[in-house]
N, C-alpha and C positions, 0 to 999 in steps of 0.2 A: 309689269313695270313696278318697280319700287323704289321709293323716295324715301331716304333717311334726313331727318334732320339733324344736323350737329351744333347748330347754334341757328339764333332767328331774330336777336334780337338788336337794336340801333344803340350808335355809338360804343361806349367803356366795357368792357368786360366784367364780371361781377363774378364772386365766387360760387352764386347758381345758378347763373345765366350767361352764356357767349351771342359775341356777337358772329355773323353770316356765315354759316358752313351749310352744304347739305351735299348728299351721294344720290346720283340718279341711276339706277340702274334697269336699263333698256336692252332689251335683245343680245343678251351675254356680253353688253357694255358695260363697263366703272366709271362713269363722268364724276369726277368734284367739280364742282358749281360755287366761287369764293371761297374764301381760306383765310377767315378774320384770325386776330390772336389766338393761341390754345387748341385748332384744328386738329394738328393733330394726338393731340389729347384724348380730344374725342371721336377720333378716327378709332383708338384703341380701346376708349371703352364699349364702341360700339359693333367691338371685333371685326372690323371689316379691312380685310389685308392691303397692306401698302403697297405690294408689288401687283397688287392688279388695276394701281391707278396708273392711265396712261397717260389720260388728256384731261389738261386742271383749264376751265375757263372764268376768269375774273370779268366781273364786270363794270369796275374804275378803282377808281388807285386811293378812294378815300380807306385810311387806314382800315375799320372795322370790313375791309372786305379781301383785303390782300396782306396784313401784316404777318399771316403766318403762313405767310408762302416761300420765306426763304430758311425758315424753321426746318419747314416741311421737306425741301430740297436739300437742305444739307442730312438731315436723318438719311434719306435715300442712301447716300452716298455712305455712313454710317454703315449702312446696313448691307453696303458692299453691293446694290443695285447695280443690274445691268441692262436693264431695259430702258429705250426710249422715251422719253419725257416729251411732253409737247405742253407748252403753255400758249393760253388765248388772253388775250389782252389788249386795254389800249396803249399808243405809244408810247414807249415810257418804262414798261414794266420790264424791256432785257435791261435798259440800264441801269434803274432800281433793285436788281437783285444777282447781277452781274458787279456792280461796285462791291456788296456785302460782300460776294465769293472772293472777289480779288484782293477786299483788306485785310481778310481773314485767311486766306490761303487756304481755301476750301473750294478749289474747281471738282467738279463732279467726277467722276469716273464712270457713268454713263452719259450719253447723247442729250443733250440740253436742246432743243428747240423751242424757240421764242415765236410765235404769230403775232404783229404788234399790230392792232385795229384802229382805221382813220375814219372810216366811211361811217357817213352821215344818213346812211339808206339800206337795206337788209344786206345779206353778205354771207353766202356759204361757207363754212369753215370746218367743217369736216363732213365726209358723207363716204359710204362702203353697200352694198349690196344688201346690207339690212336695215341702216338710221342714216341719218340727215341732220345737223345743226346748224343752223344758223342765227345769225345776230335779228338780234329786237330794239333798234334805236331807241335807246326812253331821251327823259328831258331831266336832267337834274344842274345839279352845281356844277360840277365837270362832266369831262365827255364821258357817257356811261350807256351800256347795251346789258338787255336781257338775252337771253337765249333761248331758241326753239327747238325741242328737241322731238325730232317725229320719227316713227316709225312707217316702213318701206310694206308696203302688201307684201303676204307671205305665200306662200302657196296653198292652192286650191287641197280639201283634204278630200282624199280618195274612199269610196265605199268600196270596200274593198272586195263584200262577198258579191257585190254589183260585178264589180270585174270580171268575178272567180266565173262567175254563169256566165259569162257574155266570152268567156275566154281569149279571154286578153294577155297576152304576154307578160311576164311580169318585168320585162324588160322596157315595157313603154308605161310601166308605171312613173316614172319621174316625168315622160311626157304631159300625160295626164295633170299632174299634178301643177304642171307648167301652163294647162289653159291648153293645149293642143288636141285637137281630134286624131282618133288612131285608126290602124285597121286589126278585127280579131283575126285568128288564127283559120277562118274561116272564110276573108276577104271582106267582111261588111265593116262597112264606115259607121264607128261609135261616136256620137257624139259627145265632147267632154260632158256638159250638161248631164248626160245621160249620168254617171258613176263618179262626180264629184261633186262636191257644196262647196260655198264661196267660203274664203276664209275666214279667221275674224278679222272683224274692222282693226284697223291698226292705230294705234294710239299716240298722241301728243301730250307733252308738258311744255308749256311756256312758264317761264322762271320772271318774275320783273321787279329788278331791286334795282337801285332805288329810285322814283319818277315823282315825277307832280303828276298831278291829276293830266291826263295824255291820251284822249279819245286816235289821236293819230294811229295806236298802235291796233286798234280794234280791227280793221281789214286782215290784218299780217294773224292774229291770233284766232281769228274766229272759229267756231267751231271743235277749239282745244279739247284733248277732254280732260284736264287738271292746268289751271292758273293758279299758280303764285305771283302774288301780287303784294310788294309792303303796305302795310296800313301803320303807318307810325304813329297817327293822333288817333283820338276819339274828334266825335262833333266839339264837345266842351274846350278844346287847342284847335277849331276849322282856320281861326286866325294863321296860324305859322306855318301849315300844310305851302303855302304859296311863295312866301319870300324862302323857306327852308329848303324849298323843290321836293317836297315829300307828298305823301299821301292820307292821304283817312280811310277808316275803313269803309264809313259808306262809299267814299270815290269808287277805291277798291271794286266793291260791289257793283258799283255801277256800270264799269269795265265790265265785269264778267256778264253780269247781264245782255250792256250791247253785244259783246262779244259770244254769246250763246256758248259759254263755255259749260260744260258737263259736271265741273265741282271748282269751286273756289277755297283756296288756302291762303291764310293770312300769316303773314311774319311782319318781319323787323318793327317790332313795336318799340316806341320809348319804355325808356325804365321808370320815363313818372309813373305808370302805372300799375300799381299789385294786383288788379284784377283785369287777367285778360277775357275776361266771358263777356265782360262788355265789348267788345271788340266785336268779338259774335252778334251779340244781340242787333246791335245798332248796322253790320252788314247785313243780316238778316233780312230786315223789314225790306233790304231790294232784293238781295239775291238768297233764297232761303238754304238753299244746296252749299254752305260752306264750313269749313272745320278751320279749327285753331294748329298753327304750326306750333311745335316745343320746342326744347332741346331735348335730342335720346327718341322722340317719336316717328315712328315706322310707318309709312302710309303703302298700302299698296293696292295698284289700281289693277284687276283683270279685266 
């Protein structure tokens, strides 16, 4: 699993700081996760190719999370794209960026698909034989979701010279690997057990931009093993965390915590701020297991 970030930070854009982008990339998945101004800017500097994004999932329509999403959609088309497009979003977003293509006379030449999001309660929105995503209701200023992005148990890995002695077909090896008991060449009943090991645990990211402090969300994320979580104040702004519908980083922290989440990641910070290590520091003292998100910064979890 790796997480690129392309921007992490709240509200304006600045010339070395963007605001919400990031690439998840799960089980030979390309999720973009928000698409603030300038995305794909930094889609290019971070060489990661445009025609292997399929599924772009926003998570509300305040600018710094979707303005360059119709940027982003008209390049496509630029670039003579043919592959299907899927966008996630709440209601709102085909007609937001269905207006721009019609006054500009810029319809797509690939397949445009809109999923527009109302629900107030988790909600599957894509799932295949290897990943799963679904919505993370948060609490903000408009209707706004995070997204859960988890991985599907893989298969069992086969020891293979276990096999070879016990002579096994090599034809019931995808058996095998599927959890099925076989018979050798011989008539005896092998038990999987016997010549496989479990796989690796399979892994989860929960994404959650942007929320007030929101214990609700802690049952749906437990157990994660990377939370992204905005911390937009420090303690010294705990005032504005509440009327603004954002978060701090201890909040932050505190979430991961209940949440027994396995690493915590901090983004969308304000720009009052020049030093993000306090950010760190002050989630720290709850959850000690967390790192700072950037822009350009590669995280990758095995």
């Amino acid at each position: 699993m790796k997480l690129t970030i392309l921007g992490c930070y709240a509200a304006t854009p600045r010339t070395f700081t963007n605001p919400t982008s990031q690439v998840l990339e799960i089980k030979n998945h390309l999720f973009l996760i928000d698409c603030g101004e300038g995305t794909q800017v930094q889609l290019r500097k971070n060489k990661i190719k445009f025609s292997k994004i399929q599924h772009i999932f926003i998570s509300h329509l305040h600018g710094d999370h979707c303005f360059g999403l119709v940027g982003l959609i008209s390049t496509f088309r630029l670039l003579n794209r043919e592959t299907d497009l899927h966008v996630y979003g709440p209601k709102g977003i085909k007609e937001i960026i269905t207006l721009q293509l019609k006054l500009s006379n810029s319809w797509t030449n690939y397949s445009l698909y809109f999923h527009e999001l109302e629900s107030k309660s988790p909600e599957v929105l894509y799932e295949d034989s290897k990943v799963s995503v679904e919505t993370i209701p948060l609490n903000h200023r408009i209707y706004t979701n995070g997204f859960l992005f988890k991985e599907k148990p893989g298969d069992r890995k086969l020891i293979i010279g276990r096999a070879e002695s016990l002579n096994i077909d090599v034809s019931l090896y995808n058996s095998l690997k599927k959890g099925k008991d076989v018979i050798s060449e011989e008539g005896e009943l092998i038990k999987n057990e016997e010549v496989t090991t479990d796989p690796a645990a399979p892994k989860s990211y929960a994404y959650c931009s942007d929320t007030v402090f929101y214990p609700e969300i802690i049952p749906q994320i437990k157990g994660s093993t990377v939370l992204y979580h905005e911390s937009t104040f420090l303690e010294d702004k705990h005032e504005l965390a509440a009327p603004t519908k954002h978060s701090t980083a201890k909040q932050a922290a505190t979430i991961a915590k209940e949440a027994q989440v396995s690493k915590l990641l901090l983004g969308h910070y304000s720009t009052r701020y020049p030093d993000l290590d306090k950010f760190r520091e002050e989630a720290s003292e709850i959850f000690p297991n967390c790192e700072l998100s950037d822009d350009g910064k590669i995280f990758l979890f095995e």
